[in-house]
N, C-alpha and C positions, 0 to 999 in steps of 0.2 A: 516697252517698245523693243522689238529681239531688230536684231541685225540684219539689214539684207541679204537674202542670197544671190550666191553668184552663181548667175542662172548660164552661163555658159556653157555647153555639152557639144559632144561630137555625136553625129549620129548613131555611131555606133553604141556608144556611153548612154544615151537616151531610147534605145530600142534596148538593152539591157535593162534599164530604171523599169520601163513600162511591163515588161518581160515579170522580175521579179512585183510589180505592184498586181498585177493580173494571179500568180499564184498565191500571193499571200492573200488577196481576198476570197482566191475560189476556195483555193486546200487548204493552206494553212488556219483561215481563219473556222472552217469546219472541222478540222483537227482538233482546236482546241474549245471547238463548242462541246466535241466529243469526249475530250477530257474534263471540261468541268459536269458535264452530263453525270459522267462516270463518279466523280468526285463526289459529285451532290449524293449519290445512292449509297454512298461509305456512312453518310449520317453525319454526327453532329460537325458543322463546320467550321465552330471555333477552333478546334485541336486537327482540325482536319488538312493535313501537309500538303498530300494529293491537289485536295481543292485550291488552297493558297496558292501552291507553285502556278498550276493553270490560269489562276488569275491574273501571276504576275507577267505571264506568257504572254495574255489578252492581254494586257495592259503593253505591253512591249511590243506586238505586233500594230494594236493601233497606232501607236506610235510614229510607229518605220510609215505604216499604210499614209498615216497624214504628212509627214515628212515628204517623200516619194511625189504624192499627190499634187504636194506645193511647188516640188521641185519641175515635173512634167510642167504645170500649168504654167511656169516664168521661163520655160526653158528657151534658149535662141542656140540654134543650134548653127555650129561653127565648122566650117570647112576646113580644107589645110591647104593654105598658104599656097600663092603660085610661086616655084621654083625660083632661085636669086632676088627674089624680096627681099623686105625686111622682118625682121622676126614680129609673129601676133600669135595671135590661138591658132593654134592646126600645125604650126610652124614645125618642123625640126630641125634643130639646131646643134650643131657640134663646135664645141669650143676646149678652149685649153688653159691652163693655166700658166702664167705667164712664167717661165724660166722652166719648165718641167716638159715631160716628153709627152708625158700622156693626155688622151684627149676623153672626154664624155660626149653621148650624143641624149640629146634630151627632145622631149615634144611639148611644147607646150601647152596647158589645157584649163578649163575651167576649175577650181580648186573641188568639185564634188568627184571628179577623177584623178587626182591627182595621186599619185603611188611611185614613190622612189625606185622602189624595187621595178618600178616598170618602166621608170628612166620617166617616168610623165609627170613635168613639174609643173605646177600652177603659174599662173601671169601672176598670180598676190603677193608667191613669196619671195623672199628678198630678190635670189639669182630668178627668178621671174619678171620681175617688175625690171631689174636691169639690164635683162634680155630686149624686153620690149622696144622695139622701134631700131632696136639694133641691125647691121647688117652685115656680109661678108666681110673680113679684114678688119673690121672696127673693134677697137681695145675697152673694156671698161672694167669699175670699177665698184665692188657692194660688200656691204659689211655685214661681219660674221663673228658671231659671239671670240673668235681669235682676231679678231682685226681684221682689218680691209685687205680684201682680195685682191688681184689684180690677174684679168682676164681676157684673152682675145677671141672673136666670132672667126671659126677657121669655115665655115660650110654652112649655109641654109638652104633647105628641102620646103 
């Protein structure tokens, strides 16, 4: 039994998925018909690298293709948040860390988006789930492989 997905997406997040699952069936996956094509004409295929690689290609491409597929098909896709709410998906949220000057501003999003480097944190992970239901001014509190945080909501978008 695998785990559910967290079908949660922003529109824009879900017009990329669809985006990428549409080229990997048109080109991609004619790419590498093309290369085990190629492959097969080298001859024998036990010692045959060319062929191998290509399959392991096809076999990683199906992959993403069924992955992808799953993820469209459960998707609910998520708005962002009306202005001085509470924090939820779509949210962005700027907070601070309690005695220190500087601030982070984060979005929050379904974990199949989720990329630090892009400040977009999942509702799952820890400062996600403690974000949740939060609102301007409110302080809280989530643990972190260094011990417990302590954090105030300065701003919600």
């Amino acid at each position: 039994m695998t785990e559910p997905q967290d079908s949660f997406l922003t529109q824009e997040k879900f017009e990329e998925l669809k985006t990428e699952l549409e080229h990997l069936k048109t080109v991609r996956r004619k790419e590498v018909a093309e290369s085990l094509e190629y492959a097969r004409s080298l001859g024998d295929l036990s010692e045959n690298a060319e062929y191998q690689e290509a399959r392991d290609m096809q076999a990683a491409i199906e992959e993403r293709i069924g992955h992808l597929e799953q993820v469209i098909k459960e998707a609910q896709i998520v708005g962002h948040a009306k202005k001085g709410h509470v924090v939820g998906l779509g949210s962005q949220v700027t907070i601070q860390k309690v005695k220190e000057k500087d601030s982070r501003t984060y979005t929050i999003v379904g974990s199949e988006e989720a990329n630090i480097h892009e400040h977009k944190l999942s509702y799952l992970s820890p400062l996600g789930e403690a974000l949740m239901g939060k609102a301007k001014g409110d302080d809280f509190d989530f643990a972190t492989p260094n011990g417990k945080q302590h954090y105030k909501v300065l701003k919600v978008d």
